[in-house]
C-alpha positions in Angstrom: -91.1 -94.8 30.3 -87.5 -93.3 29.5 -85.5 -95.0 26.4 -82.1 -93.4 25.8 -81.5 -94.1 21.8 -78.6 -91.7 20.4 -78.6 -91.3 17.0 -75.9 -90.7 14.0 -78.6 -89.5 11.3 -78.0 -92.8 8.9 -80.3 -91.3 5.9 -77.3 -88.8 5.7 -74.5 -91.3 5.5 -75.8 -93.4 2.5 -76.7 -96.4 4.0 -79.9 -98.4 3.4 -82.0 -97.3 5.8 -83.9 -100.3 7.2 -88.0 -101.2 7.2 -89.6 -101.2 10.7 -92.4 -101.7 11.8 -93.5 -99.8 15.0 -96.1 -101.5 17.6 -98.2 -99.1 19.4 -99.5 -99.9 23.0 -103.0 -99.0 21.6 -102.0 -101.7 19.1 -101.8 -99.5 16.4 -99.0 -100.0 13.7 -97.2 -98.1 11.6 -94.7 -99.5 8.5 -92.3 -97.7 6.9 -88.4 -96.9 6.6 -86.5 -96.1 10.0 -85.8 -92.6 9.3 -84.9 -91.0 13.1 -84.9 -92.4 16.6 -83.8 -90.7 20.0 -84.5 -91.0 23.5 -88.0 -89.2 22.8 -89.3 -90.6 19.7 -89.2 -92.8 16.9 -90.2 -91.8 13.0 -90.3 -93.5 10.4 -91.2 -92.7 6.7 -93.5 -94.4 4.2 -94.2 -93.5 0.2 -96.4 -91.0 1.6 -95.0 -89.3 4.8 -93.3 -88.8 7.8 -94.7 -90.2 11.0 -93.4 -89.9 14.3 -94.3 -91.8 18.2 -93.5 -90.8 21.5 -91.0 -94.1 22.5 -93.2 -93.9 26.1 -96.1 -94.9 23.8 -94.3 -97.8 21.4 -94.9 -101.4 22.5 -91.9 -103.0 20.0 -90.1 -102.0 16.7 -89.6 -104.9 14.5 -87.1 -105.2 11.5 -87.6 -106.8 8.2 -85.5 -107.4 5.6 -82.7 -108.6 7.1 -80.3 -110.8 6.0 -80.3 -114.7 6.4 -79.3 -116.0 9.7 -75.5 -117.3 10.6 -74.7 -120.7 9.2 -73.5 -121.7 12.7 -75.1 -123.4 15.4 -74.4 -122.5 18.9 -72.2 -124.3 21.1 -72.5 -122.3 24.4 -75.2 -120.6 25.9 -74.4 -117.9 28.3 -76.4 -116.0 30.8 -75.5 -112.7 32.4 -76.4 -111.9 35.7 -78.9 -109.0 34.2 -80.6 -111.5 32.6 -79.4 -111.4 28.6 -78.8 -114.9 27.2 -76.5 -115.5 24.7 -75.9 -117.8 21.9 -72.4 -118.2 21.1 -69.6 -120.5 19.1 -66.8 -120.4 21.2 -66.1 -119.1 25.7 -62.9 -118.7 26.9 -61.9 -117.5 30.2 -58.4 -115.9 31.5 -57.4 -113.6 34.1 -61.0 -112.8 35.3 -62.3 -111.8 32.1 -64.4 -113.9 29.4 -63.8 -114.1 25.5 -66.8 -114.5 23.8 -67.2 -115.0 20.1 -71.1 -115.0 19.4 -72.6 -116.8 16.0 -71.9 -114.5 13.4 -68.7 -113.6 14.6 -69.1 -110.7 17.0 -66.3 -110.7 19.8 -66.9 -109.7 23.3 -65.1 -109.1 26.8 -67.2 -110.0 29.7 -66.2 -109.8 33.3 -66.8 -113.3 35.0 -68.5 -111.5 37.5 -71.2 -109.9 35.2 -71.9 -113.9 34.4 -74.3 -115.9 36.1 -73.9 -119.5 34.0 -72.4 -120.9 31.0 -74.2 -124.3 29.2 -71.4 -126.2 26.8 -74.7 -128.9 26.0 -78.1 -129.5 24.7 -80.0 -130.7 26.8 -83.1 -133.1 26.9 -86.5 -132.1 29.3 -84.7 -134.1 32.1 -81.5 -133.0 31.5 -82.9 -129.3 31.6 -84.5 -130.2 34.5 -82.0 -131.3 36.3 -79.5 -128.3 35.3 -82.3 -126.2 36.4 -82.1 -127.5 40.2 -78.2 -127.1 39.7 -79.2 -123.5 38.9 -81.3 -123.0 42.0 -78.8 -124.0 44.7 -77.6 -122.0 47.0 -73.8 -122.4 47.3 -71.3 -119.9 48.5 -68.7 -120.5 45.9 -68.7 -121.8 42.0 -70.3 -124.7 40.3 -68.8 -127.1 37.7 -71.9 -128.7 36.4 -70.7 -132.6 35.1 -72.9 -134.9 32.9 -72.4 -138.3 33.6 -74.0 -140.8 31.1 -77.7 -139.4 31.3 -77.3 -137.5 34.6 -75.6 -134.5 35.6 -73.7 -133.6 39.3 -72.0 -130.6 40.6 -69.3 -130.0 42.3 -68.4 -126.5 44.6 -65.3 -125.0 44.7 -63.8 -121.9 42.8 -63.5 -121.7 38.9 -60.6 -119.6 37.2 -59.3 -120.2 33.4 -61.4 -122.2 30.6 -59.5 -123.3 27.8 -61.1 -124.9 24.6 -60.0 -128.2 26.2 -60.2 -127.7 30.2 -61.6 -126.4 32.8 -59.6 -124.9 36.0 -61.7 -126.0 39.1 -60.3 -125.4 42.5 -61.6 -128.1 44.9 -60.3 -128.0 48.4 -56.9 -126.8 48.1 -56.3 -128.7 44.5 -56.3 -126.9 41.2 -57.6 -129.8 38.8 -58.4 -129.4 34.9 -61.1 -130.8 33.8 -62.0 -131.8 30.1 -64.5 -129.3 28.5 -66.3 -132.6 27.1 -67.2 -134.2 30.5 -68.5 -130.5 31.2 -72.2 -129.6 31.2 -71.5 -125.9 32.5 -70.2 -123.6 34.7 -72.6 -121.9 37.6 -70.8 -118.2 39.0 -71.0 -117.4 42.3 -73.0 -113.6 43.1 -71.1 -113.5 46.0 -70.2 -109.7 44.8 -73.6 -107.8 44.0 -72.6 -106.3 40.6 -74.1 -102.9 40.3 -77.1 -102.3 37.5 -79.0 -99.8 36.0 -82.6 -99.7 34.9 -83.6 -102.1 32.3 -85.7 -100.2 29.7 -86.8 -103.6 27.3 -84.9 -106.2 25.1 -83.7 -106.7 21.9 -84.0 -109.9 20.4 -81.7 -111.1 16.8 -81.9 -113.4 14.2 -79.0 -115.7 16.0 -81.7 -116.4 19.2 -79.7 -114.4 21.5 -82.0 -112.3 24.1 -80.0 -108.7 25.5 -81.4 -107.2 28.0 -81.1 -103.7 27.1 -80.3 -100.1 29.5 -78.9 -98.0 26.7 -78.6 -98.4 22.9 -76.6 -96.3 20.3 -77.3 -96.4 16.5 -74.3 -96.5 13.9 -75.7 -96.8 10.5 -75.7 -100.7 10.5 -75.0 -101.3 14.1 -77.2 -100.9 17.2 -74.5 -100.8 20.0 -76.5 -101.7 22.9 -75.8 -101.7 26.8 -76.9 -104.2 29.1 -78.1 -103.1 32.8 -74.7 -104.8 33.6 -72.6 -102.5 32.0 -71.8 -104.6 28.4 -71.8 -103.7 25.4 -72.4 -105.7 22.6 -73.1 -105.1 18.9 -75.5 -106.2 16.9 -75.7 -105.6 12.5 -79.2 -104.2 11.5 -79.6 -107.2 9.7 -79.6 -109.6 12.3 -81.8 -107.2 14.5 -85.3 -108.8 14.9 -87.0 -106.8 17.5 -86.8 -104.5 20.3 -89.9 -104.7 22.9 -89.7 -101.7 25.4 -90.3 -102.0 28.8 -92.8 -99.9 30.8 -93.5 -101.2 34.5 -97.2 -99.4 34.8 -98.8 -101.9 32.0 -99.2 -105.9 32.5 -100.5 -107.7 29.9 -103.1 -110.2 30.9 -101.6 -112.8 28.8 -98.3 -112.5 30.9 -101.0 -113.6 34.2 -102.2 -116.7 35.3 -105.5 -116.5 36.0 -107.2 -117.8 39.0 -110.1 -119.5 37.6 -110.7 -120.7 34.1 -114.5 -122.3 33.4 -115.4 -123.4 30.2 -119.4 -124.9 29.5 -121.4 -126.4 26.6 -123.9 -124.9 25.0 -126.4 -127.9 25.4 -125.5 -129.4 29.0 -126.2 -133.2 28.6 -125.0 -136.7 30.2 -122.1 -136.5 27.1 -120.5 -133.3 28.2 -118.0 -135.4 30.4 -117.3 -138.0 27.7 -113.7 -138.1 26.1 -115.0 -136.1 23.0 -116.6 -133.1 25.0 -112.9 -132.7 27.0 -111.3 -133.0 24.3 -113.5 -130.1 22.6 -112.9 -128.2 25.8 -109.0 -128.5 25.6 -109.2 -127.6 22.1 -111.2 -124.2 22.7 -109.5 -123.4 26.4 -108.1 -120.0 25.8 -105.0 -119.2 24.4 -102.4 -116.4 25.0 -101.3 -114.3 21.8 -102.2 -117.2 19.6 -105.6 -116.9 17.6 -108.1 -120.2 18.4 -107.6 -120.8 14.7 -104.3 -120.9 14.1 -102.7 -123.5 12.2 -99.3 -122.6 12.3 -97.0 -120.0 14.7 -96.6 -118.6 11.0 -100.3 -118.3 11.0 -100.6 -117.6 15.2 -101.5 -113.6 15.2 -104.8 -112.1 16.6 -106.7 -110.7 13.4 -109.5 -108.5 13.7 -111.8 -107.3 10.7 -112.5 -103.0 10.5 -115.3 -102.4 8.6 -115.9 -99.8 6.1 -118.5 -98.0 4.2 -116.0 -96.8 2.2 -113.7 -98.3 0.5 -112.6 -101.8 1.7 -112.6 -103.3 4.6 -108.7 -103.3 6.7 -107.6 -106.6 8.8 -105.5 -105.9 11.3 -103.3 -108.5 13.0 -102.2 -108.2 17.2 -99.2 -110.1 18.5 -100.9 -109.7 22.1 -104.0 -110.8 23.8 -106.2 -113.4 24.6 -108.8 -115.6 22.4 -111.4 -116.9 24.1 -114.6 -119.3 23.0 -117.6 -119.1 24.5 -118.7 -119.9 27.0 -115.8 -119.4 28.9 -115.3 -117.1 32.1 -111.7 -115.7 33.3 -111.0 -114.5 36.2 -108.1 -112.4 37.3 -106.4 -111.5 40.6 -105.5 -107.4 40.2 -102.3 -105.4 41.5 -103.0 -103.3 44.3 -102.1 -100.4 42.0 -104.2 -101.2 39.0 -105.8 -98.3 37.7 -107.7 -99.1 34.1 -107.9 -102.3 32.0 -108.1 -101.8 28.1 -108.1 -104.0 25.2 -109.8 -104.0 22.0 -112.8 -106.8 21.7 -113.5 -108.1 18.3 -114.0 -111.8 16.3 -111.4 -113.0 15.2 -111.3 -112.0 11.6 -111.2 -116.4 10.7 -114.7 -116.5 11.5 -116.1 -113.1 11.4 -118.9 -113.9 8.9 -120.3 -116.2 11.5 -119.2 -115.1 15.2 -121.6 -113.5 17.5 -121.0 -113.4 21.4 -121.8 -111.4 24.7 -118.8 -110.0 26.4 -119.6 -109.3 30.4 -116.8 -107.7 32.3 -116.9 -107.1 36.0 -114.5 -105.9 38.5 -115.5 -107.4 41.6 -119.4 -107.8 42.0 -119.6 -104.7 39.3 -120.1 -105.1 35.5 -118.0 -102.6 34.0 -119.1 -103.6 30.4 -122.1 -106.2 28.8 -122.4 -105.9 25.1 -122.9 -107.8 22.1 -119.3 -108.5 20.4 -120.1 -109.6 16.8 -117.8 -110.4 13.5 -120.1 -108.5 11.3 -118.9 -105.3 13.0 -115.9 -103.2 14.0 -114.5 -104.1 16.9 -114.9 -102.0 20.2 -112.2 -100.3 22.3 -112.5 -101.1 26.3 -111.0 -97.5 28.7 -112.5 -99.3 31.7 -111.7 -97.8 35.5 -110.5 -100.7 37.9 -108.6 -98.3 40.7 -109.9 -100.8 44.1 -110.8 -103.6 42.1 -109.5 -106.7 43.6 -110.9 -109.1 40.5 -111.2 -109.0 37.1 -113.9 -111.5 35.7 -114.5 -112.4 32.3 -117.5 -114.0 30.6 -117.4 -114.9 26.9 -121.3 -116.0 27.0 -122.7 -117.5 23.6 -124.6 -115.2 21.6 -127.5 -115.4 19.1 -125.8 -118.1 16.8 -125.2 -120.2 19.4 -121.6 -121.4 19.5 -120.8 -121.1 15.9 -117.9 -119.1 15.3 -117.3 -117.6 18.4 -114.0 -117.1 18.7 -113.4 -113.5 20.8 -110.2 -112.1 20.6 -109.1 -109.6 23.2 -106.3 -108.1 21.4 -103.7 -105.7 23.5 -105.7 -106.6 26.9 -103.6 -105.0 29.7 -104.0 -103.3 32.8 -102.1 -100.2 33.6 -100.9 -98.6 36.9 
């Protein structure tokens, strides 16, 4: 995985330098202050020392510490035909070329052909879905998107300037303005193929706004960042909440659907299809980067408990995985390509004193792993080999206290190409 990051050495111009945190794909973390980043490698220093990873080895850098998030609320919500999503106050269009002004302030230029749609309204579920089969139509020109009452209509045509107050909308051989309020958005046409490079992650901020990202360039408070589209935008430090990397040989099995998802009782009786067993089975169906315990998304991260003999024990908390009850199986369809699945199996660190369960594995008809996964130990690292394995199956099967506690967490389960 290549990540071009160019660098003006901030520790040298007197700016606070900002705390990180750096996700390894192994799961590992490393906290600190962001004290170097290129197109190689990321470091980042701590009371103690210096510690530097390889950028084809980091998951996601989050930032902390930033400042509060911009009193306004968006008004537009804009889409670029890369895929970055914007939330902005104010889009105005002359001459070919947007104006954008995003939350905070931030100005931009974008081409109206590096656009793919433009929202001016919240919307409701049905009101997003219907917007959604506006999206998915396949016209040959523009689309002004209309809300009438509850509903919303489209019309074809061509789209040209957008004014705080209209919008210019060709239909037939008319020029007609229409009033931004009767408009629900603006849909471009990709009748020109805009030319992209390589996506190499995302970078998320405090304003919601999602930016695809090719290339990104570090000022001391700034990171300048490109999209596959050619755009630049700016975004302060302080608004920076993340940046997740891309790397196209590892899928995380809680990005898949799986085929087949079987959950089972531990005592098969008459009652197991009464309202209170499904409801007990919806409640410990697995979930995707959420712990079975969670009580809030503050509260939502995979936690698994390393033991010690010395000194005291270390919890460490995953953002990725899947937790699993027993007895649950999972199976998985593979890519062709797939070549090892890892994760790292442990109890979730809620009910470690009390969970106990078997984890099988098989790829195929083969068990590529069977052994006891228990709270009152460290949890295990999986390296297994799946090159020709069509399916993944995995059974969470109760172990020797029954169902109590067994919440399995699969932190960082992936397969890579």
């Amino acid at each position: 995985m290549t990540f071009i990051l160019l660098l003006i050495p901030i520790s040298l111009l007197g700016a606070t330098l900002p705390e990180i945190e750096v996700l390894a794909l192994d799961g590992t973390k490393q906290s600190g202050t962001l004290d170097e980043v290129n197109e190689q490698e990321v470091t980042i220093r701590d009371a103690n020392a210096s510690h530097t990873l390889a950028i084809k080895d980091v998951q996601a850098i989050k930032f902390s510490g930033a400042g509060a998030e911009p009193a306004a609320l968006p008004a537009v919500w804009i889409t670029l035909v890369d895929g970055t999503v914007l939330q902005a106050q104010s889009y105005r269009v002359a001459d070919g070329s947007s104006e954008v002004v995003l939350l905070e302030g931030t100005q931009i230029s974008i081409p109206t052909n590096r656009l793919r749609h433009v929202r001016f309204k919240q919307q409701n579920a049905d009101q997003a879905e219907q917007w959604q089969r506006a999206l998915n139509v396949n016209a040959a020109g523009d689309l002004l998107v209309i809300r009438k009452g509850e509903a919303i209509d489209y019309l074809e045509g061509l789209l040209r300037n957008v004014s705080a107050e209209s919008v210019e909308f060709q239909l037939d051989a008319d020029w007609i303005p229409v009033g931004r309020k009767k408009v629900e958005g603006l849909v471009y046409s990709q009748a020109e193929a805009v030319e992209q490079s390589p996506s190499r992650g995302q970078l998320f901020d405090r304003t919601g706004s999602r930016i695809v990202v090719s290339q990104l360039r570090l000022d001391p408070q700034v990171l300048h960042v490109t999209t596959p589209a050619g755009i630049e935008i700016a975004r302060p430090l302080e608004l920076v909440d993340r940046l997740e990397f891309v790397d196209d040989n590892v899928v995380y099995l809680s990005d898949l659907e799986p085929t087949d998802v079987q959950w089972s009782p531990l005592f098969e009786t008459p009652s197991a299809a009464t309202i209170s067993e499904k409801l007990r089975a919806a409640q410990l169906a697995p979930r995707r980067d959420r712990a079975l315990g969670a009580t809030s998304d503050e509260d939502a991260a995979l936690r698994l408990r390393y033991h010690h003999e010395r000194g005291p024990d270390e919890i460490q908390e995953y953002d990725r995985g899947l937790a699993i009850s027993s007895r649950t199986t999972m199976t998985f369809e593979l890519p062709a390509d797939a070549l090892r699945f890892k994760a790292i199996a442990g109890i979730d660190e809620r009910e470690a004193a009390r969970g106990d369960v078997q984890l099988v594995i098989r790829g195929d008809d083969q068990v590529l792993f069977d052994a006891t996964i228990s709270g009152s130990q460290s949890p295990q690292s999986l390296d297994l080999d799946i090159e020709k394995v069509e399916q993944l199956t995995i059974l969470v099967d109760y172990g020797e206290n029954g169902d109590t506690g067994d919440h399995l967490n699969l932190c960082e389960a992936r397969i890579v190409k």
